[in-house]
C-alpha positions as CSV (number, residue, x, y, z in Angstrom):
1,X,37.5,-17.4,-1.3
2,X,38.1,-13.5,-1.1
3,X,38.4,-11.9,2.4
4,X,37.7,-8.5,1.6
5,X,37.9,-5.6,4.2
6,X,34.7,-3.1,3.5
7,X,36.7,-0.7,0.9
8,X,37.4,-3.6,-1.3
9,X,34.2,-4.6,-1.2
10,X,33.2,-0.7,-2.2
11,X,35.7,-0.9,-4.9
12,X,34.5,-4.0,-6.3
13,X,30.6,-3.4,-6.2
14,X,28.3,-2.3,-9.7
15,X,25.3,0.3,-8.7
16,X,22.7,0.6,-10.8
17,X,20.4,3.4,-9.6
18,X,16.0,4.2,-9.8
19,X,15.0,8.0,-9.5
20,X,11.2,8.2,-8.1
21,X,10.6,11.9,-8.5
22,X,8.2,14.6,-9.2
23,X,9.7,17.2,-11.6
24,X,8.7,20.7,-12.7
25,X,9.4,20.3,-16.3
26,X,7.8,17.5,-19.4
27,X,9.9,14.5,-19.0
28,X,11.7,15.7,-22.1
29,X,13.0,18.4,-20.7
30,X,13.8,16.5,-17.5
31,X,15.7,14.1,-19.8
32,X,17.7,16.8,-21.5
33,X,18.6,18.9,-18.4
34,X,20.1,15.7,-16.4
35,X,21.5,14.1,-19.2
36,X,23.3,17.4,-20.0
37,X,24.1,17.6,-16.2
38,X,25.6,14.1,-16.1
39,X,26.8,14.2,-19.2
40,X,25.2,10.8,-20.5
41,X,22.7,9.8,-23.1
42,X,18.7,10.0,-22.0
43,X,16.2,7.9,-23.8
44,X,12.8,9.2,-23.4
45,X,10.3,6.4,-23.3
46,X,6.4,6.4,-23.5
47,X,5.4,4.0,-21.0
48,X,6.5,2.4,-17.4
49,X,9.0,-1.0,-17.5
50,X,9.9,-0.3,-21.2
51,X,12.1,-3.1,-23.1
52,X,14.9,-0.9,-23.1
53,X,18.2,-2.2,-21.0
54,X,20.2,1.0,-20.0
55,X,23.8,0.9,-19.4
56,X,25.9,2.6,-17.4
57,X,26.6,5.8,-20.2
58,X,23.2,5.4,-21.9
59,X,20.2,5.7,-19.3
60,X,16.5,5.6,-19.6
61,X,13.3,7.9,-18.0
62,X,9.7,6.8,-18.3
63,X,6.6,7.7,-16.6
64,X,5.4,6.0,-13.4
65,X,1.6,5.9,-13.0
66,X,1.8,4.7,-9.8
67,X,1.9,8.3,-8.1
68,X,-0.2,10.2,-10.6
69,X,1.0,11.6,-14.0
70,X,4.1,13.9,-12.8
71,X,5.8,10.8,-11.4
72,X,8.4,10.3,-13.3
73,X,11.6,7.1,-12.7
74,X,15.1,7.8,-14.3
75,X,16.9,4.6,-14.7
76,X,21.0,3.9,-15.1
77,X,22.7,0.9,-15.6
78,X,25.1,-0.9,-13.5
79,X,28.2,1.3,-13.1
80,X,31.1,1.6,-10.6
81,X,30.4,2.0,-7.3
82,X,32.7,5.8,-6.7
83,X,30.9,6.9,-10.3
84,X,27.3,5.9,-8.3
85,X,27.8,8.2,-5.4
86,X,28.5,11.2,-7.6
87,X,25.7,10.2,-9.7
88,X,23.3,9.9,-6.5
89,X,24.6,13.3,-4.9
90,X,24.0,15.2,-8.6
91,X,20.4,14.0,-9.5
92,X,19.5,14.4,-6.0
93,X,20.7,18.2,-6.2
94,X,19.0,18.5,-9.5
95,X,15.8,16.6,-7.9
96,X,16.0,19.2,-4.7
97,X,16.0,22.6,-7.5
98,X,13.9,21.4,-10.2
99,X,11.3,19.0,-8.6
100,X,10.3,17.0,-5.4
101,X,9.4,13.7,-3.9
102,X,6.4,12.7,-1.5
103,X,5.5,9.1,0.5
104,X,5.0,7.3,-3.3
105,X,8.9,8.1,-4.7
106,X,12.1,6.2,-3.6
107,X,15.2,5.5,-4.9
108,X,15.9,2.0,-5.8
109,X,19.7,0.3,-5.9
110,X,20.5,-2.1,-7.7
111,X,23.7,-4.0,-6.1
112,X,26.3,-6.6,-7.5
113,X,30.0,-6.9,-7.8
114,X,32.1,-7.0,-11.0
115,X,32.8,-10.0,-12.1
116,X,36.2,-9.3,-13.5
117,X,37.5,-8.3,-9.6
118,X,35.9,-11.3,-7.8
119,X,36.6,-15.1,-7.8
120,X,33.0,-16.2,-7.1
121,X,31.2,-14.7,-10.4
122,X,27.8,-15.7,-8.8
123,X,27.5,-15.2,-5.3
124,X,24.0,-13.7,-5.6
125,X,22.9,-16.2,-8.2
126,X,23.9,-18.5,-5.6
127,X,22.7,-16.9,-2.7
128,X,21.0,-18.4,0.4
129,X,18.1,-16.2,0.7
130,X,17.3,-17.3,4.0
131,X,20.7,-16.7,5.9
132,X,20.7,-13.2,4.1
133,X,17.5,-12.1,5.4
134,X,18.6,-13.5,8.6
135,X,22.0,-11.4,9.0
136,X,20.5,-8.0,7.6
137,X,20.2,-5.4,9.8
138,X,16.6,-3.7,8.3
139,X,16.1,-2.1,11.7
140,X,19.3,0.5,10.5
141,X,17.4,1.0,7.2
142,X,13.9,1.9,9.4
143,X,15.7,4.1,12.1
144,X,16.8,6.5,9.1
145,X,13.4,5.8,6.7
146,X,10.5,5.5,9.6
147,X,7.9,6.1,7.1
148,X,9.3,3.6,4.6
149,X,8.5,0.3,7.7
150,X,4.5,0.6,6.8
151,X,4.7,1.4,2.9
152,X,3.3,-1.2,0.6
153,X,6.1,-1.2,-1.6
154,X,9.1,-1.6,0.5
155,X,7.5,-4.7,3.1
156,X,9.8,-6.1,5.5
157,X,12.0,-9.2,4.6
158,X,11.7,-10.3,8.2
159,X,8.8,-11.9,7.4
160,X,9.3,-15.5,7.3
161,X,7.1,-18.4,8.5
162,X,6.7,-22.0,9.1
163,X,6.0,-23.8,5.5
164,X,3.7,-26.3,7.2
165,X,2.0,-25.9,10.8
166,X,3.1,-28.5,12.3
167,X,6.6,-28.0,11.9
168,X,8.4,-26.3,15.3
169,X,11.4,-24.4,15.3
170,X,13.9,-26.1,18.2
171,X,15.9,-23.1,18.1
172,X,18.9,-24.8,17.3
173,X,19.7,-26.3,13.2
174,X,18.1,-23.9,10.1
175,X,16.9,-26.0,7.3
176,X,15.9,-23.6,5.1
177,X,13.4,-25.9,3.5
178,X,11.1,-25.6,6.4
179,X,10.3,-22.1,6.1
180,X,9.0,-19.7,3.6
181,X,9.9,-16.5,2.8
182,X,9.1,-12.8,0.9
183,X,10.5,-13.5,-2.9
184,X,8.9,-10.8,-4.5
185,X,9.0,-7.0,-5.9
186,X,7.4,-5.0,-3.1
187,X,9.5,-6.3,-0.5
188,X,12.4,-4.2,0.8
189,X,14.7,-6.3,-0.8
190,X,13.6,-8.0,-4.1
191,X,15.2,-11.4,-4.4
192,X,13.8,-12.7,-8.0
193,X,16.0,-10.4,-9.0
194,X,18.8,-12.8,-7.9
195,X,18.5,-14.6,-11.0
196,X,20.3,-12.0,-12.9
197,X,22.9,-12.2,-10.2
198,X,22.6,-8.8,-8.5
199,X,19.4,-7.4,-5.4
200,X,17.1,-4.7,-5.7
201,X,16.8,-2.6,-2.5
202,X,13.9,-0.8,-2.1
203,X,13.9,0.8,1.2
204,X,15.0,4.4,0.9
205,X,12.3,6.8,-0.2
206,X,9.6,8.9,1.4
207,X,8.7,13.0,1.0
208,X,12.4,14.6,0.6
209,X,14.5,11.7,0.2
210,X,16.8,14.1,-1.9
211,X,17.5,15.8,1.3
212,X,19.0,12.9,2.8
213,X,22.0,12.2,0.4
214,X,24.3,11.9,3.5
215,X,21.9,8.8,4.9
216,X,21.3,7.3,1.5
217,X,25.1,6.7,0.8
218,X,25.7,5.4,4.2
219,X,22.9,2.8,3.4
220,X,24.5,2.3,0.3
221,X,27.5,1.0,1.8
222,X,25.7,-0.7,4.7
223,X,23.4,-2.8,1.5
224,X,27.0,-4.1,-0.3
225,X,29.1,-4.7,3.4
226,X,26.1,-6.9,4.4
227,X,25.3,-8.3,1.1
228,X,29.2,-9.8,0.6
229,X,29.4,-10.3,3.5
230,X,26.1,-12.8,3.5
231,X,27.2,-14.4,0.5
232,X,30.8,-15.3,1.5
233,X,29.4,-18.6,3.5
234,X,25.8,-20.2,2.9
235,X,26.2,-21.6,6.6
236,X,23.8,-20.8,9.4
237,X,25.4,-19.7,12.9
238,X,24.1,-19.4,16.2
239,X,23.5,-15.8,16.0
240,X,21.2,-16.7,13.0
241,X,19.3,-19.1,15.2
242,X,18.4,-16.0,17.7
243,X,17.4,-13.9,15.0
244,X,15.0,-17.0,13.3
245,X,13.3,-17.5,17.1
246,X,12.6,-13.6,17.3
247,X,10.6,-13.6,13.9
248,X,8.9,-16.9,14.2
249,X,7.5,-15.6,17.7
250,X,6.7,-11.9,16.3
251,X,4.7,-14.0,13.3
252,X,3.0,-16.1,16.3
253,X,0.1,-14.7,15.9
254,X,-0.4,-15.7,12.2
255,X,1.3,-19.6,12.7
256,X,-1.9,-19.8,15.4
257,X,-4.4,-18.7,13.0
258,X,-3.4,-20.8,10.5
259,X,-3.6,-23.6,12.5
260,X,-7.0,-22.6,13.7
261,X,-9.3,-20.4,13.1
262,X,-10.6,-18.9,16.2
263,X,-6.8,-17.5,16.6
264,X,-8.5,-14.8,14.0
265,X,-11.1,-13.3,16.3
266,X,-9.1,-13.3,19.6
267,X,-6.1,-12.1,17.8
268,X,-7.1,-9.1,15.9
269,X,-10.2,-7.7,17.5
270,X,-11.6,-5.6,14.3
271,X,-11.9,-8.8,12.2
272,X,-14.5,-11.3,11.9
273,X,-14.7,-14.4,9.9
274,X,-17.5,-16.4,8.8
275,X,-18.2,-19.5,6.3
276,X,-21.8,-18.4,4.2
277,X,-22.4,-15.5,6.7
278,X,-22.5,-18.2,9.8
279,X,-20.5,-18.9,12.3
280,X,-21.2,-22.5,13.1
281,X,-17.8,-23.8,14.7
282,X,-18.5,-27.2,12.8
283,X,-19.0,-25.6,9.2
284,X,-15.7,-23.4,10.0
285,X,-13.7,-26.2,11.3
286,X,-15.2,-28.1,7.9
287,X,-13.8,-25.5,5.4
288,X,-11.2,-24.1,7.2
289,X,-8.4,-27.2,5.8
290,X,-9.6,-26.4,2.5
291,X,-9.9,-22.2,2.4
292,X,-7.0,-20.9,5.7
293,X,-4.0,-20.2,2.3
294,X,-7.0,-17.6,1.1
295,X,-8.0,-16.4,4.5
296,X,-4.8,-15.6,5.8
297,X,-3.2,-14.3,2.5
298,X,-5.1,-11.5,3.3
299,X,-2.9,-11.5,6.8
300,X,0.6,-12.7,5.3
301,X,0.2,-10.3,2.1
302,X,-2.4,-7.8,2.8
303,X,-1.6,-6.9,6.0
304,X,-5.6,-6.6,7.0
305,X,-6.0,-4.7,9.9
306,X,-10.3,-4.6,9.8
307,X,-13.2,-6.0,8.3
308,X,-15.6,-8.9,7.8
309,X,-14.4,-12.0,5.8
310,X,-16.1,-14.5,4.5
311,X,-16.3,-17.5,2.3
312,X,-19.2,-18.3,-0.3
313,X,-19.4,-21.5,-0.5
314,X,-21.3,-20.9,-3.8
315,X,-19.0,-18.9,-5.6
316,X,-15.8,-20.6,-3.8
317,X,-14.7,-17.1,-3.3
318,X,-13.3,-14.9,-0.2
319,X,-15.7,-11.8,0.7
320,X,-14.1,-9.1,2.6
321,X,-16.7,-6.4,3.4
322,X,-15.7,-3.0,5.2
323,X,-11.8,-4.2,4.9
324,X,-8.8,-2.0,5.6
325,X,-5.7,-3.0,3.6
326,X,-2.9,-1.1,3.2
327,X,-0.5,-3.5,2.6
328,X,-1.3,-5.4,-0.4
329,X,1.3,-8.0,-2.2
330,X,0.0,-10.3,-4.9
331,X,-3.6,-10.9,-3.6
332,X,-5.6,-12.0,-6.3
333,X,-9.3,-13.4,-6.7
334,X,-11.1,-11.7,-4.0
335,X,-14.5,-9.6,-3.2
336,X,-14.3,-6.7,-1.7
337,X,-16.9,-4.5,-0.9
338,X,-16.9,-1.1,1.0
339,X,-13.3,-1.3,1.9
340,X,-10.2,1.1,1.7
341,X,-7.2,-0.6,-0.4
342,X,-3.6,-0.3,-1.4
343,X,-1.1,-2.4,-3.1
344,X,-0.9,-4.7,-5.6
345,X,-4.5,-6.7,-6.8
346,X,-5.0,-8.8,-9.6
347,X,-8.7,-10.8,-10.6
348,X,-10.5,-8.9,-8.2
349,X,-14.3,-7.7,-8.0
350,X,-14.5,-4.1,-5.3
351,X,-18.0,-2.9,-4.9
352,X,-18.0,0.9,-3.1
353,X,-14.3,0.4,-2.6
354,X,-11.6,3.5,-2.4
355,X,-8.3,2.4,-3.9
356,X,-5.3,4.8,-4.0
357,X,-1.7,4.1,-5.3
358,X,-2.2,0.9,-6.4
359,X,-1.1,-1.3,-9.3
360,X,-4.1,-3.1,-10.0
361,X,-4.9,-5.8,-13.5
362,X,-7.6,-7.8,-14.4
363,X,-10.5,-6.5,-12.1
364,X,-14.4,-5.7,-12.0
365,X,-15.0,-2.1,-10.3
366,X,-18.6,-1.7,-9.8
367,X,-21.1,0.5,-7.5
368,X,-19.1,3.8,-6.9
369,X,-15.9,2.9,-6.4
370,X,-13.3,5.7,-6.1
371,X,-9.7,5.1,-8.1
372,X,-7.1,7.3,-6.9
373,X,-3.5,7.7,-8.2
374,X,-3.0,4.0,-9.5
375,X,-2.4,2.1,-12.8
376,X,-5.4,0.0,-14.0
377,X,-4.6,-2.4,-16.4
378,X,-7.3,-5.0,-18.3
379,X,-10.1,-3.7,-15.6
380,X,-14.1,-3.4,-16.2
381,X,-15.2,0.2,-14.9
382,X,-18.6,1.0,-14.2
383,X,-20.4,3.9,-15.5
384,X,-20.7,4.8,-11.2
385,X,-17.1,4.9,-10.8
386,X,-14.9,7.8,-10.5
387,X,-10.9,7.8,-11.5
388,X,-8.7,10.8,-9.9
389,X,-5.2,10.9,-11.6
390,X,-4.8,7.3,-13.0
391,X,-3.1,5.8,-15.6
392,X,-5.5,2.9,-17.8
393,X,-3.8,0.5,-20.6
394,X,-4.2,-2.4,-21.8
395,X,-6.5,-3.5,-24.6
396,X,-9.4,-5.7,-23.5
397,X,-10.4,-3.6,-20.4
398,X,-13.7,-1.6,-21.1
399,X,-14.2,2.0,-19.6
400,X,-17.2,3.5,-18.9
401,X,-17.2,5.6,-15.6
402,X,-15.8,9.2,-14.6
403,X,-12.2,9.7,-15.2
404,X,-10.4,12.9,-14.3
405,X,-6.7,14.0,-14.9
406,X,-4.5,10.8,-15.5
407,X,-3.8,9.5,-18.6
408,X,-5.9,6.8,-21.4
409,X,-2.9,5.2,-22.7
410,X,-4.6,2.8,-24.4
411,X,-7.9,0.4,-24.1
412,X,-11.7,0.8,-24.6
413,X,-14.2,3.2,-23.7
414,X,-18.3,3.2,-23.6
415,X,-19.0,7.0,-25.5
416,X,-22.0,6.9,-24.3
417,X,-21.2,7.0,-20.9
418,X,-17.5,7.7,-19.7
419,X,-16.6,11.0,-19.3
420,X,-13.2,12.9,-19.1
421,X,-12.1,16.1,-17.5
422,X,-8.5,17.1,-18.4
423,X,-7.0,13.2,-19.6
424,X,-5.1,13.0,-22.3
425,X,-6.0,9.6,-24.4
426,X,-3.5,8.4,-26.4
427,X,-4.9,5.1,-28.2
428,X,-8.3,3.8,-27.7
429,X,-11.2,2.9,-29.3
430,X,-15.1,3.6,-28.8
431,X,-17.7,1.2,-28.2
């Protein structure tokens, strides 16, 4: 095993780098003016998450739908950690003269460690998620990106809970098989990318992040100390003990609630909860075995902070009527109906719901809803709906409500009644 002091560890780390920005020129002037600047190769592509792998001479900028239709994401590949920093300081400049950032950019890092320099090729491969998340210090990230602690795409990895409720932590020996976890994208770290054997931190962003070049190197080097530093010994310690016991009792309220119900109401006062519009303690305590991983997925990964929810027993689905979400991870299969959303939804149905930067597939949108500054992928739109600066693809949704600004990449459209003011449609088809 390596004992490395923290400029070792510098000198031994691979940075790949994610540009969220706004800029004042077409992307493929944007392309051409940095590339020229950096002196590297620029591929313009079409769409967001394109095939293309760059490298660390050959990089790649695409549009990002999530913030409207100016959003635009430079990508680099891995490179050096010393050839990073100048990178970051120069595009930052360039961002800071030719453009600008709000609440829906940030600046992604990509972090490993050459494997050519090290003797353990897959620490991160390897990694104990658990013990990580334990030793990192996220409150030094929040301090210096306030904003970033309540955005949707950069949740806190000190989110871990109890994988079944009757389990108690003694405060003393971690087995890490008793708790779950964040493992996903829109967390502040994103962990699935551990399979490829580097992170993907996702904290730093926020209006005028380019302004703050000075903090985002620091956290640079704060991201690779801590990360070798996690990943030189899978064990638990004491220290890791304290840090499980202060979670698990912030999280107390939503271990209760999953135990039982009636935590819901007494815990957070603007919610209410139902089974068929009742609420017969003996049909709740019925259904609740069978339907608390749907309820309180809308607590663990919606962060709901109002509303009414309840379950149709007909249908087999969750309801949530005047919701407020603004937290939204991988919630999927739900009703919503005059609520105010953001985040990530899949194989919903929203009836008079407002949606705004949100990365939604695969949903109904009926009764005047309002679309705001998201990608909508696969969805049904009804002729009552409005879309302000969005971004549609995908070929087997159908179109047929108000759409201004944004673009029509590609899909279906009702000519009879959708309507556009200022979208450019790329490839679609009339029906």
């Amino acid at each position: 095993m390596n004992t490395f002091n923290d400029s070792k560890i510098l000198k031994n780390a691979l940075v790949g780098v994610e540009f969220e920005f706004y800029s004042n020129l077409p992307i493929e002037e944007t392309a051409k003016k940095i590339g020229s600047l950096l002196d590297k190769k620029i591929q313009v592509e079409t769409k967001a998450h394109s095939d293309f792998e760059p490298t660390a001479d050959h990089f790649k900028i695409e549009p990002d739908m999530s913030g409207g239709i100016k959003l635009m994401e430079l990508v680099t590949g891995p490179m050096p950690y010393y050839n990073a920093r100048l990178l970051i300081i120069n595009v930052s400049k360039w961002i800071e003269e030719n453009g600008y950032t709000n609440d829906r950019t940030s600046i992604h890092l990509n972090l490993s460690f050459d494997k050519n320099k090290i003797e353990n090729k897959n620490r991160i491969s390897k990694m104990n998620v658990l013990k990580f998340i334990l030793d990192f210090k996220e409150d030094q990230v929040f301090k210096f990106f306030p904003e970033r602690e309540g955005s949707a795409y950069a949740k806190s990895v000190k989110f871990i809970l109890p994988n079944k409720d009757t389990y108690f932590f003694d405060g003393n020996t971690i087995n890490q098989q008793n708790f779950t976890y964040p493992d996903s994208k829109y967390y502040g770290i994103n962990f699935d990318k551990r399979h490829k054997n580097y992170l993907e931190f996702r904290y730093i962003g926020g209006k005028d992040w380019e302004k703050k070049t000075t903090t985002v190197l620091h956290m640079l080097d704060q991201f690779l100390v801590q990360l070798w530093n996690s990943t030189e010994s899978t064990q638990f310690n004491s220290l890791n003990a304290l840090e499980l016991k202060k979670i698990l009792a912030k999280n107390q309220r939503i271990i209760s609630a999953r135990k039982d119900w009636r935590s819901i109401e007494k815990n957070w006062k603007n919610i209410q909860f139902t089974v068929d519009l009742q609420k017969h303690p003996e049909i709740l305590d019925l259904h609740w075995s069978n339907i608390k991983e749907q309820v309180m997925r809308l607590f663990t990964h919606g962060d709901i902070t109002k509303g009414h929810i309840n379950y149709d027993t007909d249908t087999s689905k969750v309801q949530i009527d005047g919701g407020e979400l603004s937290y939204c991870v991988e919630i999927s299969g739900y009703d919503f109906v005059s609520s105010k959303i953001k985040g990530e939804l899949k194989h919903c149905d929203f009836f008079r719901c407002t949606l705004d930067g949100s990365d939604i597939s695969d949903c109904n949108f009926y009764d005047n809803c309002e679309i705001i500054s998201s990608k909508v992928k696969n969805s049904y739109v009804h002729q009552s709906c409005e879309l302000n600066d969005v971004y549609i693809y995908g070929t087997t949704g159908i179109m047929k409500g108000k759409m201004t600004g944004g673009i029509f990449r590609e899909g279906k459209y009702d000519k009879k009644t959708a309507k556009f003011n200022g979208t450019e449609k790329i490839l679609y088809t009339e029906v």
